[in-house]
N, C-alpha and C positions, 0 to 999 in steps of 0.2 A: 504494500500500500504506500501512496506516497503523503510525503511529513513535509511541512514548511516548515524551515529550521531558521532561526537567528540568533547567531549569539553575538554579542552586545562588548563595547570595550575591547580591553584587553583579548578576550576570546576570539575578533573578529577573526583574526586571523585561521579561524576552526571553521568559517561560514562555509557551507557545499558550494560549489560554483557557479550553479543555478538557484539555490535559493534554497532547494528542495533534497529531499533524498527519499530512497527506494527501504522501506522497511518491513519485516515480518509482520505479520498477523499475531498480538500480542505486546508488542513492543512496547518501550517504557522511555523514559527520557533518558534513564540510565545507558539502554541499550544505545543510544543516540551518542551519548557521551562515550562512549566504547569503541563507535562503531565511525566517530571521529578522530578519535585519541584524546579525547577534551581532559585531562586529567580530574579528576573529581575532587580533589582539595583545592581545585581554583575556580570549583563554581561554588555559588553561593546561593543563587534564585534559579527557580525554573518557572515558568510560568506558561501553562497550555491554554492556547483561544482565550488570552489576558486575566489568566486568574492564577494565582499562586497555587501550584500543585503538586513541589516535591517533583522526588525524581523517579517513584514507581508507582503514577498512575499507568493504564492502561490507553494507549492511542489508539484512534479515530482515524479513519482516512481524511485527508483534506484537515485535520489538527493543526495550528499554527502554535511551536514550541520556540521559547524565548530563552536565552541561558546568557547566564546575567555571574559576572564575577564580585568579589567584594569588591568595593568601591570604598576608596580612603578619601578623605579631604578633611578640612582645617580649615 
């Protein structure tokens, strides 16, 4: 199924090439993270179709997944 993926900041550089990626039937944000090499100690938000959701919900075709690092400022 396919997933709209962004990650945000620091992460961009994890963004698919299109925008999008091809994933399993079951898939989680985790798998996403894995399945990018996003290391998991430099995310900090995930948020599906703009709602805070952790990293083992279960995806939706057509799901738009947001992956968000910590953010410092002063």
């Amino acid at each position: 199924m396919k997933i709209q993926v962004s990650c945000f900041a620091t992460l961009s550089k994890y963004n698919p090439p299109d925008g999008y990626l091809e994933v399993e039937d079951g898939a989680t944000p985790a798998h996403i993270l894995d399945k990018l090499s996003i290391p998991r100690d430099e995310v900090k938000i995930v948020f599906v179709n703009g709602q805070n959701s952790g990293k083992e919900v279960v995806l939706k075709e057509n799901d738009r997944v947001g992956i968000f690092p910590a953010i410092g400022g002063g």
